[in-house]
N, C-alpha and C positions, 0 to 999 in steps of 0.2 A: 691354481696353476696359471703360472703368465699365457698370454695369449700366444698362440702361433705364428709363426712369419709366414705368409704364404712366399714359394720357392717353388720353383722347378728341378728335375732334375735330369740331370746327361746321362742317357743312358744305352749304353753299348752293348747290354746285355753280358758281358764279359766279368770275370770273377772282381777287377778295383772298382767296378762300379757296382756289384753286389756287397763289395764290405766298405765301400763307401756312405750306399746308401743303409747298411744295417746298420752304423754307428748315427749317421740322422735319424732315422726312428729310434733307435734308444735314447737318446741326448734326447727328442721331444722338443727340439726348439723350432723347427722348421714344419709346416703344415706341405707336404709335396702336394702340388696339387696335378703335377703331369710329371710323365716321365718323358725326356725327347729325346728322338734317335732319329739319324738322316738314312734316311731308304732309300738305294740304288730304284730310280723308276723304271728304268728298261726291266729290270732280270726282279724286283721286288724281294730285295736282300738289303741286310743291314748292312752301308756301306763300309768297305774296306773289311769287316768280320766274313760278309759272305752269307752270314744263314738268312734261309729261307724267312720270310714276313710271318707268315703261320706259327713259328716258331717263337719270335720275336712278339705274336699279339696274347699266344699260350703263356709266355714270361708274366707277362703285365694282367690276366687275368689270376694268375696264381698271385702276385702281388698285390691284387684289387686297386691296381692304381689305374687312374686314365693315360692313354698310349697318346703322344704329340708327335704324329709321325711330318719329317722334311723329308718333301721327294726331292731328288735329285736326279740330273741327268748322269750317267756313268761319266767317269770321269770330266768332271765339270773344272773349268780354269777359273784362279779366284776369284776373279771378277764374279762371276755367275755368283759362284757358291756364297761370297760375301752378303753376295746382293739378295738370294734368297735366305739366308740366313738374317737378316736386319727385318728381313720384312714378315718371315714368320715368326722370330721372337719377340716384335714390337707387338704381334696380336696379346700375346701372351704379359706385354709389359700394359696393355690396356688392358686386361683383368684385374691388373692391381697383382701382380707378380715382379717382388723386385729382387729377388736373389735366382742367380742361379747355378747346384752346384754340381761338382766334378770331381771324379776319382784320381786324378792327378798326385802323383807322386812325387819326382824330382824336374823334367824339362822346363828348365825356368822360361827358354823362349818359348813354348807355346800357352804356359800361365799369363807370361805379359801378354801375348796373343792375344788368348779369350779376353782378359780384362781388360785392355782395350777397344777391343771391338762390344763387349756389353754397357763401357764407358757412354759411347756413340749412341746406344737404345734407352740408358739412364737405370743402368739395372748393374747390380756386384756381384761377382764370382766368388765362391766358396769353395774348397780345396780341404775337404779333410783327411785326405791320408795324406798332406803335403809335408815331405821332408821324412815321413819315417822311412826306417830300413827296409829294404823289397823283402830280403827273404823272413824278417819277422813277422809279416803283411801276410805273404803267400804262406809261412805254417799256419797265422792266426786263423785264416780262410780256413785251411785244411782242419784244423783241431776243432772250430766252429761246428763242424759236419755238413758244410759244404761241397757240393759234388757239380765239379764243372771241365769240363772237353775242351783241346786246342783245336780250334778251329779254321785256323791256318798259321802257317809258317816260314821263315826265312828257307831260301836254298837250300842251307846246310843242316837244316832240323826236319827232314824231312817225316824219318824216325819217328818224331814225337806228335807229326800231325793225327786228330786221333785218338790221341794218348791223354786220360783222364786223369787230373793234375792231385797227383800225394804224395807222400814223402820218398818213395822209392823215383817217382819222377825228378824231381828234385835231385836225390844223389846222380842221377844219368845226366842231368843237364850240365852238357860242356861251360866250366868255371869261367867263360867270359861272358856269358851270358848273363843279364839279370833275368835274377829269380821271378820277376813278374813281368819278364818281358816289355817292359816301360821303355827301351828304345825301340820298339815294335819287331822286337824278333819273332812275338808270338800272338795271335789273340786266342782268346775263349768265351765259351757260351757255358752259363749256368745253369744247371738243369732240378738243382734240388737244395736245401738248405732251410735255415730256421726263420728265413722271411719269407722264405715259400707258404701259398696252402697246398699244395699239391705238388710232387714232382711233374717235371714236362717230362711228356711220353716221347721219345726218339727213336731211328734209329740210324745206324753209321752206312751211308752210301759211299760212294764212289771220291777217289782221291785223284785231285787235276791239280796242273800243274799252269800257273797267269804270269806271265811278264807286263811293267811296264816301263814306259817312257822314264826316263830320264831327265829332267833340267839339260843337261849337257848333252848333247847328241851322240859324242864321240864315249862316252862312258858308255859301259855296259847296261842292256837293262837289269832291273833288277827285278827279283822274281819270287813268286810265293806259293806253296803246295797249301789248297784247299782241302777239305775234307766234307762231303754233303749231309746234312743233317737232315732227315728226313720225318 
């Protein structure tokens, strides 16, 4: 068997980054040797998902991979976030880590994004769900026997925060929406599947409701119903 590449991998804990990364373990060409996700430091939540750290260290022991957590400041401006972002994946580009990869589907601006900014640390981004169809993606998930919760939601989806994503979810989801919520209408936390060893033990707390800031002052904020994972 050829050698391994050692690779990191992005990990949001959310369903494209679970069948993202089950197709690298099957493929067999990539050795993960960490899994990375940016952790809100105030509240110790994966940021912009919301769940609790506890949650998120259960994922990565049932995975038996090592967890590469980024603290962050809550809402950090890119400067900051660049700048600790360059500076905790170059530890990871001296281990002798040169790929790193992502569940990424269609946003083409934030693929040139990342690959320019891992350009800068001398390391290349890999994109294996990139360009397929969302909702053949989110059935493949589903028929997998994958079991994973929205974790939070747009305004208007408030309904679905909560709501454990299969095929009846899917027919309820309003037709402008994508299936995988890849313009961020929606995220999720995965709790059970065939790259699991163990399901994560949960359960559903309390549903709030976060506004933020805007770019534009005079725009409205915009706003997202969490769901607490306990």
């Amino acid at each position: 068997m050829p050698k391994q590449i050692p690779a990191v991998f992005n990990w949001s804990g959310g369903k494209d980054s679970t069948l993202a990364l089950h197709h690298v373990l099957q493929q067999k060409q990539y050795d993960i040797r960490y899994l990375l996700t940016t952790v809100n430091s105030s509240f110790n939540r994966v940021s912009m998902h919301g769940v609790r750290e506890a949650l998120l260290i259960d994922q990565a022991n049932s995975l038996k991979l090592p967890l590469f957590q980024v603290r962050l400041p809550e809402m950090p401006d890119m400067e900051t976030y660049e700048k600790t972002m360059f500076e905790q994946v170059s530890k990871l580009k001296a281990e002798g880590i040169t790929y790193s990869i992502f569940g990424d589907i269609f946003l083409e601006d934030l693929k040139v994004y990342r690959e320019n900014q891992l350009t800068k640390i001398g390391m290349e981004a890999i994109f294996p769900l990139w360009k397929r169809d969302s909702l053949t993606l989110v059935k493949e998930f589903i028929d997998l026997g994958y079991k994973t919760i929205v974790v939070c939601a747009q305004d208007d989806l408030q309904d679905f925060c909560g709501r454990v994503i299969d095929h009846s979810f899917l027919n309820d989801l309003p037709k402008h929406i994508d299936p995988c919520g890849e313009n961020g209408e929606f995220h999720t936390f995965v709790f059970d599947g065939p790259i699991f060893n163990q399901p994560i033990n949960l359960e559903v707390g309390e549903l709030v409701y976060k506004t933020f800031p805007t770019p534009n002052e005079t725009d409205k904020p915009s706003g997202y119903w969490y769901i607490d994972l306990i």
